[in-house]
BAGU-766909 format. One record per atom (N, C-alpha, C): x negated, y negated, z negated; residue in one letter. Coordinates in pm, whole numbers, plus 50000, padded with zeros to 5 digits. Last residue first. Example, Ala and Ser with C-alpha at 12.3 -4.5 7.8 and 13.67 -1.06 7.14 Angstrom:
2
487155022549292S;486335010649286S;487104999749213S;486815056949220A;487705045049220A;486805033049220A;
END
This chain:
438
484364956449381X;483884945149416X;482224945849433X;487944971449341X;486134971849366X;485594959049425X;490044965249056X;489234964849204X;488104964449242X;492364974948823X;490654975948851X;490724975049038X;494404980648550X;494384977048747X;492834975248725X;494824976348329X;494624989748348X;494974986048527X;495284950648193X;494654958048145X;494094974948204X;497944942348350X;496604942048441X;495234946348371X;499844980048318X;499454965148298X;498154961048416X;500235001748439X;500414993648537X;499804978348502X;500895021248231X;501885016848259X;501635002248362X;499755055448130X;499455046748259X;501135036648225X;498365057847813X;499445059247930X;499485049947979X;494685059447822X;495845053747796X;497175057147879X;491215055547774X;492725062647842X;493755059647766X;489335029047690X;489515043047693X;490755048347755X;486565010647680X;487635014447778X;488135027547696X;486054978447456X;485854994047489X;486874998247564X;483914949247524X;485644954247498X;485634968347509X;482134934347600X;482194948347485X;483544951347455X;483874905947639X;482394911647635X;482314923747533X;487634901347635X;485524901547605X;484814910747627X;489684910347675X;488964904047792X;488014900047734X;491904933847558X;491234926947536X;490324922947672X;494264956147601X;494284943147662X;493024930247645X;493444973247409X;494514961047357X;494344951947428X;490844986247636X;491874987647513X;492474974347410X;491904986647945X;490644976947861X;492014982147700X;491915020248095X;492345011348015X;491655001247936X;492815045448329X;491325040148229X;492265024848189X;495515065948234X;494495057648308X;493965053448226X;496565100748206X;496405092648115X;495085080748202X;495965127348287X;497085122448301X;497325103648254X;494365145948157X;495045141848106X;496425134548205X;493325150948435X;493365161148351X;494525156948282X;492385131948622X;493095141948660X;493735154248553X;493325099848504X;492345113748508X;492715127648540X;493655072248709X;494265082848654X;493185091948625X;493325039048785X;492555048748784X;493405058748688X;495185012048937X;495215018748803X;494375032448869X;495765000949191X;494664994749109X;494615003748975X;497745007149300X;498204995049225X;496844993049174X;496725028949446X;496775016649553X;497375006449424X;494625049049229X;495805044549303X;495745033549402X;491785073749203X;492555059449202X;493495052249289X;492095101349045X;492665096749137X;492825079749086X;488955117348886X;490105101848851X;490825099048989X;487595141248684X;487995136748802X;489205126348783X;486685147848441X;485385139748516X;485995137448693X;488185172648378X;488415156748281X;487595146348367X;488305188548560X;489135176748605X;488995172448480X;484655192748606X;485635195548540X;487145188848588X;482075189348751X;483025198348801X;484485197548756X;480315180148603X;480365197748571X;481215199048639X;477565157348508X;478255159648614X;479005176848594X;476685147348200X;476725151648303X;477765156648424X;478745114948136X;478335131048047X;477605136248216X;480435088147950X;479255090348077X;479055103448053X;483675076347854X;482025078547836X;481665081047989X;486385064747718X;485775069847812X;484295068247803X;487675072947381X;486865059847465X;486375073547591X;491265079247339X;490135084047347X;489385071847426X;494205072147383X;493235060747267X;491745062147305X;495685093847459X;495965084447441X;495035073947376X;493675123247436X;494255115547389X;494525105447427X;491755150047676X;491935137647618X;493655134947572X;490805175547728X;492325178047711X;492355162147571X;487295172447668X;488865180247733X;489855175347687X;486675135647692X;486635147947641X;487925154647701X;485825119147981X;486545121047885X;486605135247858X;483735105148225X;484095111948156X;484785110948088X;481905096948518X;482785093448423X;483935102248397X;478515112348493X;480015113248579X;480805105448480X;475525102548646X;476445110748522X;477585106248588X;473805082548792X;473105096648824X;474195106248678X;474485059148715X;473645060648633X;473625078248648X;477785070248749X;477135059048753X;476015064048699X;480645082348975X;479445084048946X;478685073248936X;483765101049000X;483435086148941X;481985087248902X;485295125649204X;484105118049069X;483955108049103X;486275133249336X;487355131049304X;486655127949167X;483845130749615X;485295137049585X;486095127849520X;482055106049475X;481835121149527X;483075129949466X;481135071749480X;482385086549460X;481875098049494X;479575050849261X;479665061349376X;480805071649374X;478855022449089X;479455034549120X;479475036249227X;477165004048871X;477235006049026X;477585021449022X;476874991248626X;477754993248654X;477754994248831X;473975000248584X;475155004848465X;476215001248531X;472834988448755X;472614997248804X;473865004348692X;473424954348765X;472944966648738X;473604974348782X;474044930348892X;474094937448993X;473194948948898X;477474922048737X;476574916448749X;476374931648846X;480304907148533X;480094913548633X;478174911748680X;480344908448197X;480604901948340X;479374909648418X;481644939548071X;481234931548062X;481224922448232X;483784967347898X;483914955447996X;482344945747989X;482135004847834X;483014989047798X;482634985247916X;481815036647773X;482485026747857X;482955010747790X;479415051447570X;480635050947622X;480745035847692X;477085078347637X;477055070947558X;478865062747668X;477335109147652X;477865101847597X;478435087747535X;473845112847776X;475315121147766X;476275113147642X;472215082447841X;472215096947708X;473805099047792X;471855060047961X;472175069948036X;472485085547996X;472935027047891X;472125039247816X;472415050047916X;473384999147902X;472455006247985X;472195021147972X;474774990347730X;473864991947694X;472334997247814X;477645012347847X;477065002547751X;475615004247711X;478745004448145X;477715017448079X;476935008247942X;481404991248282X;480244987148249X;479805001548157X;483584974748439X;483494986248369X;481644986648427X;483504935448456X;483354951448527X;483234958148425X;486344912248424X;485104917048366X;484554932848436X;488454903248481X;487764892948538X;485974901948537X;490564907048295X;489504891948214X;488694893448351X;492194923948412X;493194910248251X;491834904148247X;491524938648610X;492174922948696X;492504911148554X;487704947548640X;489374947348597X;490224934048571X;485824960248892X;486054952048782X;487784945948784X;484024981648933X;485144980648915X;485454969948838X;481274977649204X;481374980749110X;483014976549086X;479965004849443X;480814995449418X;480684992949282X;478825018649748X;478595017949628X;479464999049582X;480385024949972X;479865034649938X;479465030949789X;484105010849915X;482095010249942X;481465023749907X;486765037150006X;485805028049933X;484875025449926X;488255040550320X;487315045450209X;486675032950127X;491615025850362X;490385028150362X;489365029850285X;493995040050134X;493275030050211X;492045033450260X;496855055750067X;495595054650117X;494605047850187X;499205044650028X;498395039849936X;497025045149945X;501105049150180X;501245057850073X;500175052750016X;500455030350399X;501805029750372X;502015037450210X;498205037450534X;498055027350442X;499575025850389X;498595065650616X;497695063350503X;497945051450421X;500405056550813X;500895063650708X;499835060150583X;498155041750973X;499565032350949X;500195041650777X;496945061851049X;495945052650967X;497245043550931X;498805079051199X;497825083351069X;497385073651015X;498935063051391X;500505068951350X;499485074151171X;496555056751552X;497395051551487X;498405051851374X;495195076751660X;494715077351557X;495935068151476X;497455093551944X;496945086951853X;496805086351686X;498955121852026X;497405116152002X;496475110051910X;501455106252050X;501305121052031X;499805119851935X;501405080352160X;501825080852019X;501295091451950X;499125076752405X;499755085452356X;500075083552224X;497225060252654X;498205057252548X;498995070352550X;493505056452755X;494475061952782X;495775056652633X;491855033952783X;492715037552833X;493895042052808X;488965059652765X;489565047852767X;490875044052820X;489105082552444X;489855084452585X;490015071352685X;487865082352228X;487215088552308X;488055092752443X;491145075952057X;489395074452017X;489135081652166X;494075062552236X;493255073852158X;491615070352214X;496455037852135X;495275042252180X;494995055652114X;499285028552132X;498925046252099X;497415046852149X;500175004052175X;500535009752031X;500125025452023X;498294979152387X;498614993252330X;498884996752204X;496774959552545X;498164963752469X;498724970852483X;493294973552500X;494824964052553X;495664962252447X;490044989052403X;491624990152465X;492624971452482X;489024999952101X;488844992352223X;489664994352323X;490504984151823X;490294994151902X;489474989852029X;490614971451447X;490474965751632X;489894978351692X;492114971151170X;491514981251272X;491564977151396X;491674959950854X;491884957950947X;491034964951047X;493724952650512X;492894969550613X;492994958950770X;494114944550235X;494154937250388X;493264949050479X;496084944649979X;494754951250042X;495184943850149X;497284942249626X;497014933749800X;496134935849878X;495974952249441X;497444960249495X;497774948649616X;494104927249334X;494454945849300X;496194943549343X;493234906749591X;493994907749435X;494294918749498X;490304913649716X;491594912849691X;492194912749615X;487174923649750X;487694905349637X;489374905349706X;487524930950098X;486814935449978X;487494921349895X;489284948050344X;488614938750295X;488444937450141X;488394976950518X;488744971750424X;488414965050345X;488494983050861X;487474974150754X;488404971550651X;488005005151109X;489055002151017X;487484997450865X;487595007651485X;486965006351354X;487775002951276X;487655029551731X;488455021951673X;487505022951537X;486485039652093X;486635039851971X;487685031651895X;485525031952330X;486645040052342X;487005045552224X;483455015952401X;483195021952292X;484485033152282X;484054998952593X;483575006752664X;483105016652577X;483024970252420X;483804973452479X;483274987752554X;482594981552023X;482224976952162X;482974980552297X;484924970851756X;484104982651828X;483564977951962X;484024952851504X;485144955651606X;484104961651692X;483814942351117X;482774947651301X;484194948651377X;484644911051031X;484554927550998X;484254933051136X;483564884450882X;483854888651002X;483654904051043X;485204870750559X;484314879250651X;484704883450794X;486314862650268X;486544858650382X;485214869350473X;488154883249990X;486774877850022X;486754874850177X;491464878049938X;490494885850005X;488914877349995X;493814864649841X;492224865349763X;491504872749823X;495854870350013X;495714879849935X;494464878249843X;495694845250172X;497134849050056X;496804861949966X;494224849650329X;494194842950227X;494854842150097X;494424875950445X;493554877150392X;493274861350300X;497164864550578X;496884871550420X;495484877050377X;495624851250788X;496794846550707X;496864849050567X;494604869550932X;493674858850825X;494514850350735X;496214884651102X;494944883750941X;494884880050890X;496834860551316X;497484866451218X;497144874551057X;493964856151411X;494994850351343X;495924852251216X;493594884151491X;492884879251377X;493194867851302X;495284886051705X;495544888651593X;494284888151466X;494064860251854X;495644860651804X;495904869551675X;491904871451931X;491984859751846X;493304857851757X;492684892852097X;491744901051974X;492004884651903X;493744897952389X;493954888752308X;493694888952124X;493114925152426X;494334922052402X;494754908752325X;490994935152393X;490834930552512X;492024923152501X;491174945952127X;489874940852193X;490074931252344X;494104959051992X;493244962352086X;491964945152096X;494604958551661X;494374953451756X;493914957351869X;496304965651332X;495634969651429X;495574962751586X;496474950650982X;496584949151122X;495884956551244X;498484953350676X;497134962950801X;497704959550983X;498524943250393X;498854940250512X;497634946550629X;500704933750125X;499784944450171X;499974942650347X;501064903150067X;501104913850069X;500544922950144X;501884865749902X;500594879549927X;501604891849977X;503024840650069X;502614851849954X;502134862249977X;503484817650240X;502504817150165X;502184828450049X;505534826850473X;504234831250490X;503014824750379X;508334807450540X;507344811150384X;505644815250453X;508844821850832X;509094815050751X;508924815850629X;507284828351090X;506704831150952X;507284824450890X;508094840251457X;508194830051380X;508094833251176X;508034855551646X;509624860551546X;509174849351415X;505714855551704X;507054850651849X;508204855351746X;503094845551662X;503854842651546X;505884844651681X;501444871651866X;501724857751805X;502764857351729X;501304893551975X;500604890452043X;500034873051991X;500574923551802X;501204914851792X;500364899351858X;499264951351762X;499554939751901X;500494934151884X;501104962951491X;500314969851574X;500714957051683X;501004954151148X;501304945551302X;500304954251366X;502824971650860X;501734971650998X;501964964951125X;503174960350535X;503514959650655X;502344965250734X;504504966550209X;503584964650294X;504034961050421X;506714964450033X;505424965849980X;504304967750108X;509484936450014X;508424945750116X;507354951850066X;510114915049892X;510954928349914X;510314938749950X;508174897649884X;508594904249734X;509684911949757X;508304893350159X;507004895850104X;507374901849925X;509934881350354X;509964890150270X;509064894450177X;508284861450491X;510084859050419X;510284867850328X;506104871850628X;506124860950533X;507344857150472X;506924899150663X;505504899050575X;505364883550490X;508434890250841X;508914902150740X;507624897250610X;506884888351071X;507864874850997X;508564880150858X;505624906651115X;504504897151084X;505504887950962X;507894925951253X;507154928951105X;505954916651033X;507914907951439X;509234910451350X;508454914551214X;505594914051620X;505874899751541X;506994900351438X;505614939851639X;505084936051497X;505024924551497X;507794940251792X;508004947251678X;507004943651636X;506314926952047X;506934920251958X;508064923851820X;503854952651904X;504224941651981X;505094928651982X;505494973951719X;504504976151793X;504764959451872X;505644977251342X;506434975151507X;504794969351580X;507104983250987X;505964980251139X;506534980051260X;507384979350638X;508264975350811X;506714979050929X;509204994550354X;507834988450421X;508064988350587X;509834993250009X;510094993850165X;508604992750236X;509055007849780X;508505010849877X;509235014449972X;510505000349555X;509044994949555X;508635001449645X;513155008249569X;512734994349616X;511464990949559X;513665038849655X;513005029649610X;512325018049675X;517245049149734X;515765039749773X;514835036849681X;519745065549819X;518635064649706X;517585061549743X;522505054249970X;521595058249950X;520365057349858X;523915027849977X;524765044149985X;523745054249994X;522815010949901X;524385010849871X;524345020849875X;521105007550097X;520825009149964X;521645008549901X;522115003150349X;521755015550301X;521595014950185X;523414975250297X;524114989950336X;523135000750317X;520844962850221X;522154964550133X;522914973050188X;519334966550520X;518874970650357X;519734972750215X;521024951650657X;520844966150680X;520084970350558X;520664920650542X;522164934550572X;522054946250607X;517724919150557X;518824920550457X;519834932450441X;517864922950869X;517274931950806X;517924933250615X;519164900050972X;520064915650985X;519324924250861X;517774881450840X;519194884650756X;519064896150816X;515514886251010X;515314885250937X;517064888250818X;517684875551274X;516984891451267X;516414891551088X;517994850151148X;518814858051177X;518814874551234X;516224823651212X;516174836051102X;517174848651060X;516844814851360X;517704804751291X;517654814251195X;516344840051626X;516694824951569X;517714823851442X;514594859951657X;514774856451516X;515014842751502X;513784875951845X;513394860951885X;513614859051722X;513004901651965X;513234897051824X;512554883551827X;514604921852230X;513654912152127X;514274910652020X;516784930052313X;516044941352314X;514264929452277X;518724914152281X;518364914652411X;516964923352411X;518284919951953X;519064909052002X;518724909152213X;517124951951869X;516644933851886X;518074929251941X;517674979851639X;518094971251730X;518314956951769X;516004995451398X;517224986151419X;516734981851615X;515515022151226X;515215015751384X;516415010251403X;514465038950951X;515275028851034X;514715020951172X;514255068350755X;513765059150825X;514685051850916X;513365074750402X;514395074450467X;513765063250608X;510685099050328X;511205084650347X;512055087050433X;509715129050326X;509855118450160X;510575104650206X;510125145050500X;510975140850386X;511315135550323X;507285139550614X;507535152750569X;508995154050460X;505745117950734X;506935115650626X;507345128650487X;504875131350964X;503945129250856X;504615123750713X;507345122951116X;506825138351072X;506295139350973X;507905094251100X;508775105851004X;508085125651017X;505905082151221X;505395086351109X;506635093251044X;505565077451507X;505115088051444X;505375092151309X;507605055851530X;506555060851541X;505515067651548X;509505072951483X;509845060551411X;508085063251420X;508635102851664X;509495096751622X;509235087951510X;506245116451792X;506165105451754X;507235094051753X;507265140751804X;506275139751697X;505405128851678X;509495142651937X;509595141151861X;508025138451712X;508455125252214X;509335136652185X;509005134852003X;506625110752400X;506155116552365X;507005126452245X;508635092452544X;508215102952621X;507405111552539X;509945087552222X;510225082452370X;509835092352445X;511115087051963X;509955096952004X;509135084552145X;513385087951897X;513295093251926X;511645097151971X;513855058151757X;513835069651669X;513355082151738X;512295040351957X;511585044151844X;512095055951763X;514205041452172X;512815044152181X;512195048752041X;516625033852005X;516505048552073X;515315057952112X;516015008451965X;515955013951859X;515785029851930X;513824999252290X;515225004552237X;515105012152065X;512144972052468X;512374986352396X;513654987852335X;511974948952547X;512094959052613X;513004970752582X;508984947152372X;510034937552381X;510414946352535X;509464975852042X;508274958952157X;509554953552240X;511434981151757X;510754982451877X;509584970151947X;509944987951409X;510954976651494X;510294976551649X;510965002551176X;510035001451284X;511104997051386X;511385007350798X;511665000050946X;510794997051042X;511465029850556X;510945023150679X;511115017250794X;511495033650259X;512485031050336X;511915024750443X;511045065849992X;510405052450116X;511675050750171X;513435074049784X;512735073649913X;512635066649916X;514325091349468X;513855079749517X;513275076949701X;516725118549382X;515195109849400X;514835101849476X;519525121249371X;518635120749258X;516955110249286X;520165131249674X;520705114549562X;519895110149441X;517945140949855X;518375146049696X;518645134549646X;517375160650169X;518075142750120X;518735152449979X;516375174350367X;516595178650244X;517345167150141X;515815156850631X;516595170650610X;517405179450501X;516315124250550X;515365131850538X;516455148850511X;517745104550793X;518245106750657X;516705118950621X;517715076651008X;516865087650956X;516795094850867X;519295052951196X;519225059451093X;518805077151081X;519755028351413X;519615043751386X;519205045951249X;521515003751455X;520755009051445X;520795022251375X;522854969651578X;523204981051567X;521594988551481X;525274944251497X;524454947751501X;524294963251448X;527694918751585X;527764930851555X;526434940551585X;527864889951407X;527534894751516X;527404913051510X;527834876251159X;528814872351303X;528614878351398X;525524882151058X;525714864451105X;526434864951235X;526264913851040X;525214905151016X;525924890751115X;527954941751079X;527964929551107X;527154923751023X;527104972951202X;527094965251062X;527074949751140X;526575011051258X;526624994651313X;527434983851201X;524295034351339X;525215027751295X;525195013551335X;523565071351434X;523645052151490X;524815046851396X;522065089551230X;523005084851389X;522395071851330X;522525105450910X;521875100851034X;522495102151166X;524895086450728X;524465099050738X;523105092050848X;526215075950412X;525585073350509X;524715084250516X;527335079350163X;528185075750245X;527735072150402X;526265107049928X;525985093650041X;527025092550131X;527375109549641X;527565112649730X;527215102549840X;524745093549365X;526275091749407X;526155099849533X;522385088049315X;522865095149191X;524715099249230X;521935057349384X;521675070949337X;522305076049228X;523235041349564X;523705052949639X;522335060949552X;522375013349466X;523875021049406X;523925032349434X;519185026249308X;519775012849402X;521195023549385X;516855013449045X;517915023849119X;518705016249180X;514114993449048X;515814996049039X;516195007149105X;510834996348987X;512294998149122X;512955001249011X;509354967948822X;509694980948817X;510374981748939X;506294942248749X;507984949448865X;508214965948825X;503604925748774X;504204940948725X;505634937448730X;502674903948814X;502574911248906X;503164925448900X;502654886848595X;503554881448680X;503704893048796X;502214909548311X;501644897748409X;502424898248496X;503184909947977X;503634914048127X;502844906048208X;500514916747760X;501504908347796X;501964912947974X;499844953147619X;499624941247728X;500994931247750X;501494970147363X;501274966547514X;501344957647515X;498464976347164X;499484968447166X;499794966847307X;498055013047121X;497874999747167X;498654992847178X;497725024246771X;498365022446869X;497905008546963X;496935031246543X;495955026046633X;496475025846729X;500105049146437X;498215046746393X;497195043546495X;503005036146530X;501935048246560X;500465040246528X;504785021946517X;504145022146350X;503315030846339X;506605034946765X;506265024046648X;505805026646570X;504345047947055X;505835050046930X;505665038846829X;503975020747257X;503395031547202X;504625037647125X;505095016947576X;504715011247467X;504315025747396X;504795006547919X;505055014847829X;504435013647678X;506894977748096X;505594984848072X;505714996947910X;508574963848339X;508744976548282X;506774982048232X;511344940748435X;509574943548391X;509534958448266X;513344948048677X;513404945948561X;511774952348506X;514264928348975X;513984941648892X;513274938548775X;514724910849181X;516314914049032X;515574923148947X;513294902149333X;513324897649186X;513944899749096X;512004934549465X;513224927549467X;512924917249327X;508634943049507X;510244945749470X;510374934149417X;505734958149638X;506154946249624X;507864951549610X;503574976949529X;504754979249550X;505274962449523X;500314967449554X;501144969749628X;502634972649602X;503174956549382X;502414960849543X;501364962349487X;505084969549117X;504804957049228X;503644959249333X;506165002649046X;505684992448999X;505834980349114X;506275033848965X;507495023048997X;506905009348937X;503805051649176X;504315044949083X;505265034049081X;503025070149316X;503795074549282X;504615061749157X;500875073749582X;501085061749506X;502485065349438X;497825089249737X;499415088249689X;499655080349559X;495265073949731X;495495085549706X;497165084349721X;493875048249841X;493155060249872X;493925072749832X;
END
């Protein structure tokens, strides 16, 4: 739901070379928390060789041998490009037909739906790529589109400043069978993917048993089984709760987006069926019609790429990924103050939240922390005022921030009982400090 700034695992799915990174207290600091054991899901990004160094790679066309063969593609440098800081790295992989040329450029719809649309909405921040199919597909024999992608990921990341916690691939058609096969080979390189009409497994899933972030969009008329197929894949792999999510009516000239609920924190499964074909540019209230320009697409792909997901239940409760347990209103109490612990999950009313904006609302009070909070402080309940101590950006890793401090909600020392107390903490990603709605 908000921008995702963190050097962590998926969502930021990274490389196995990277090195586990959680934040500790000063030593021999008074009530310090003990950091959390690493869980298997926390990853840092590596600096990759081209930071911090003169790039040796510009934007154009380049070309790079992969399995013997001389393979091509465009390249997207961002206007302002700073060796120093970190970029998205995006691959959009044409349909079958199509031309890397199609995608960097736009096609008929010109530049404001270049690498699909989304280097406008990019605004800088990501470096972007349009490789080039084998006969203008992506048959991916013998897994060999899959290497190019490798080899084009080590040349740029050689000579450019990446963060490797946020590649991420889409393609329209048999570009999102490429991106489907990405999702299952790659899946701890990749922090997400988008299969726009993907018609089938036609670039083939080798692995396809690990989780990752994964948003599928569909037309309705377009063979709608296939890609629910494909779905359902990682809606297993991701612990998703199983369900049949609405899809719009025919002649609805609409699009619905369902975010699936019981995911492992930072594995979302977003899924959007339109009404329409095969099409990578439907627009809402037009039947028919296809425009990249237009379309709702190019926006709901970015959103889920930066960690905006679809809106959250209207009413939810949070429960956190080290025991399993919901943030909870102790006691039931609704007094101004009274404070935050873990317990199991259940259907009071102490732990049923609401958003409003950039509030956290239970029990008709706001979740709170005193002004200009501490490291340690217990989170509470207080009336509602407006303040940014009573406002929390929550991330796509599952970690809740306060807008004030700076500082996420936290099971303190990692503890997983009953009455465990929450309070703020520097954000470092443990699973003490991930939370999913449920």
């Amino acid at each position: 739901m908000f921008e995702d700034n963190r050097p962590h695992r998926h969502w930021a799915s990274i490389g196995a070379a990277t090195a586990l990174l959680l934040a500790t207290a000063a030593a021999g600091a008074a009530g310090a928390e003990p950091a959390p054991a690493a869980p298997d899901t926390v990853t840092t990004a590596a600096a990759t060789a081209g930071c911090g160094t003169t790039p040796t790679l510009r934007s154009g066309t380049h070309t790079i041998q992969s399995g013997g063969k001389s393979r091509s593609f465009v390249l997207s440098v961002p206007d302002d490009y700073d060796n120093t800081r970190r970029h998205r790295l995006v691959f959009g992989f044409h349909w079958w037909g199509g031309t890397m040329n199609d995608v960097a450029s736009g096609g008929s719809d010109g530049d404001v739906y270049a690498h699909y649309g989304l280097r406008r909405l990019a605004n800088n921040t990501a470096i972007f790529v349009a490789p080039q199919g084998l006969g203008n597909g992506w048959a991916n024999s013998g897994g060999e589109d899959v290497a190019f992608v490798d080899d084009m990921t080590k040349r740029i990341e050689d000579a450019l400043c990446v963060d490797t916690a946020q590649r991420f691939a889409l393609g329209f058609s048999y570009g999102g069978a490429m991106s489907y096969a990405l999702a299952c080979a790659r899946a701890t390189a990749f922090r997400a993917v988008a299969v726009i009409g993907a018609p089938r497994e036609l670039s083939g899933c080798g692995g396809g048993t690990q989780p990752i972030a994964y948003l599928g969009i569909h037309g309705i008329s377009d063979n709608i089984a296939s890609g629910r197929a494909l779905r359902d894949r990682f809606v297993r792999n991701n612990g998703c709760t199983a369900q049949n999510p609405p899809e719009p009516a025919a002649g609805s000239a609409t699009h619905t987006t369902t975010a699936y609920t019981g995911c492992r924190t930072g594995y979302p499964v977003v899924w959007a069926p339109f009404d329409g074909g095969h099409q990578q540019g439907p627009v809402d209230g037009c039947a028919g019609c296809e425009s990249g320009a237009r379309s709702w697409v190019k926006t709901e792909v970015w959103k889920f790429f930066t960690g905006e997901q679809a809106p959250t239940p209207t009413t939810f409760r949070l429960r956190g990924e080290a025991g399993g347990r919901c943030l909870d209103v102790d006691g039931a109490n609704s007094a101004n103050g009274t404070r935050m612990i873990v317990w199991d999950c259940n259907g009071g009313a102490n732990q049923q939240f609401t958003r409003n904006g950039e509030e956290l609302r239970v029990m008709g009070k706001c979740l709170d922390v005193p002004g200009n909070a501490a490291a340690g402080t217990r989170v509470r309940i207080w009336d509602c005022q407006g303040g940014t101590n009573q406002q929390w950006g929550v991330n796509a890793d599952g970690t809740i921030r306060n807008a004030q401090s700076g500082l996420c909600l936290d099971v303190n020392g990692a503890a997983t009982a009953n009455g465990s107390a929450v309070i703020v903490w520097n954000c470092h990603t443990g699973a003490n400090q991930r939370w999913a709605t449920a």
